[in-house]
N, C-alpha and C positions, 0 to 999 in steps of 0.2 A: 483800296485795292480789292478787285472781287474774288470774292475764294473759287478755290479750285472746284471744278466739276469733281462727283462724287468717282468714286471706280466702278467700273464695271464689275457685275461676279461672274461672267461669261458671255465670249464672243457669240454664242447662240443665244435665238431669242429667250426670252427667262417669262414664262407667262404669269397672269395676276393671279392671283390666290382665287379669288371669288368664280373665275372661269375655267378651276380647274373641273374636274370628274370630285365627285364628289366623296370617296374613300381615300383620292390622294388629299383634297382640303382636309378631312377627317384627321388625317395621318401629320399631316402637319401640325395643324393647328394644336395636336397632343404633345405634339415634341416642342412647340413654343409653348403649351402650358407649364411643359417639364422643366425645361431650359431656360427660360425668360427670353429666346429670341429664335430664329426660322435658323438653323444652319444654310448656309449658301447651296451644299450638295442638293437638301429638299428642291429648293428655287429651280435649280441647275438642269438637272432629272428632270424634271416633272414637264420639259419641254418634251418628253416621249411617253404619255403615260404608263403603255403597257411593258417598255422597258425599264421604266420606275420599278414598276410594279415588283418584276425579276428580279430586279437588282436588290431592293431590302428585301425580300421576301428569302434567297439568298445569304443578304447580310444577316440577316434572323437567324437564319436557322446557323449559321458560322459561328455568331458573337455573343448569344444569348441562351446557349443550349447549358446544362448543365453538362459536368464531366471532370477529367483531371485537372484542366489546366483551367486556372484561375481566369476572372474576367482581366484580370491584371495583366499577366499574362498576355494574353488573346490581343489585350493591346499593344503590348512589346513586341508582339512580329509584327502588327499596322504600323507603328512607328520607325522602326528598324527597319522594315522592308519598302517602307517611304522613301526615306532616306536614302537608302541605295538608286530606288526609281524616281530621285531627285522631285519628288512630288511636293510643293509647300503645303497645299491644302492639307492633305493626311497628314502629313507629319505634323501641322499647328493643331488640326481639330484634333485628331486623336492624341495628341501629345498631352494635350489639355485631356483629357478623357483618364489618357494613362495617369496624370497626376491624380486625378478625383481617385482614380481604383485603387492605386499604389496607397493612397495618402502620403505620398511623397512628393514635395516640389522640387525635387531634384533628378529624380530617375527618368522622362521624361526627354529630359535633356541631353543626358549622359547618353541614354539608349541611344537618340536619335545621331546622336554626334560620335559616337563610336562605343558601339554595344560590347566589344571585349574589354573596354576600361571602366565600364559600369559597375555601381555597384551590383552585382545582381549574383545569382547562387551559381556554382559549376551546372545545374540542372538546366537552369535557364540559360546558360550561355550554352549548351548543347541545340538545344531547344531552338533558340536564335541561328545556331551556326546551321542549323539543317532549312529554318526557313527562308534563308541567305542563298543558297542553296539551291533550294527552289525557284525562286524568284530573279538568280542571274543566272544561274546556269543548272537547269532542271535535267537538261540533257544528260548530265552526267552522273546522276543523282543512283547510287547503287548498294549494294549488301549491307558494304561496310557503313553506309552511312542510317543504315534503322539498328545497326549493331551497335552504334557510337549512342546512339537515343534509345535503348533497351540498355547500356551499362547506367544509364541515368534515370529506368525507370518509367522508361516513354513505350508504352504496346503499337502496335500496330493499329490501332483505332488513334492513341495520340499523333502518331505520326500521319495519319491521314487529317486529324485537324489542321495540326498547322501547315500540312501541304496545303488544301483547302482554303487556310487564311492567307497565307502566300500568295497563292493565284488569283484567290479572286480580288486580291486587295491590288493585285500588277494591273488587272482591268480597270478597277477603281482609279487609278494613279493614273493610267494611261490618257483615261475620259477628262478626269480632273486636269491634265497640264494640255491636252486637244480643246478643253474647251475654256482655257484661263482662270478653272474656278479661284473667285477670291476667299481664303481663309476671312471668317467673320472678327471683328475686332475684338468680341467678347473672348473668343478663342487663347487668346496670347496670355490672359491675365488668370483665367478659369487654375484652379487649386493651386497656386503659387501663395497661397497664407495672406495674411494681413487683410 
């Protein structure tokens, strides 16, 4: 019996590594040194280099800044606010990511599957509910609700974080299910133990 053709990781062309510009091969190639494999998103992207470009340079300055909220954190509204924007890709890669941060192979899961039954602190389900929030119905987004996230210790600079991860992560989600990205198989298994 012949096996199956492999999947695709996006209905847009996905170009070779070797022909890319040579800061996004750079950029890659560190994140498979890091990682042991190319996440699908690098592949995916790199079909527009200078909107690569924005996009992590963007995700950088979102995921990787110091500040209050933990990188753990930062990964609880990517996964929760996936979720909501039925995105697989975010929700498997970063779900995986949230597990490495957490050191938990369970929160992850729980978040993604329903963040109020989570294990997780009243701070963070503040946190969460504001970038829920954002992310379906921003339009509404008002006083009361940086008041709800100042009783739990969230400034005004917090609350423009996770607006910030919110939104740009609806772009992210958006690109990711317009372009069929596939979550990488390494993804599903990453900090789950054993």
């Amino acid at each position: 019996m012949p096996s199956a053709a492999p999947f695709k990781i996006s209905r847009f062309p996905v170009p070779e590594l070797r022909d890319l510009p040579e800061d996004l091969r750079a950029r890659i190639l560190a994140v498979q040194e890091k990682s042991g494999f190319v996440p699908n998103v690098f592949l995916v992207l790199a079909h527009r280099p200078d909107e690569f470009r924005a996009f992590f340079a963007y995700h950088d300055a979102l995921m990787d800044k110091p500040g209050a909220l933990s990188k753990a954190e930062r990964e609880m509204i990517v996964v929760a606010t996936s979720n909501a924007n039925q995105c697989q890709y975010c929700v498997v890669a970063h779900g995986a990511i949230l597990r490495i941060r957490a050191k938990n192979p369970l929160l992850a899961d729980q978040v993604a599957i329903n963040y109020r039954k989570a294990d997780i602190t009243p701070r963070q389900k503040a946190m969460l509910d504001f970038a829920m929030k954002v992310s379906t119905a921003s339009h509404a987004v008002g006083d009361e609700d940086f008041e709800a996230l100042q009783a739990h210790g969230f400034g005004p600079e917090e609350a423009w974080d996770i607006a910030a991860i919110a939104a740009f992560f609806g772009l992210s989600n958006r690109m990711a299910n317009v372009s069929s990205m596939r979550p990488n198989d390494e993804f599903y298994t990453l900090g789950r133990g054993g």
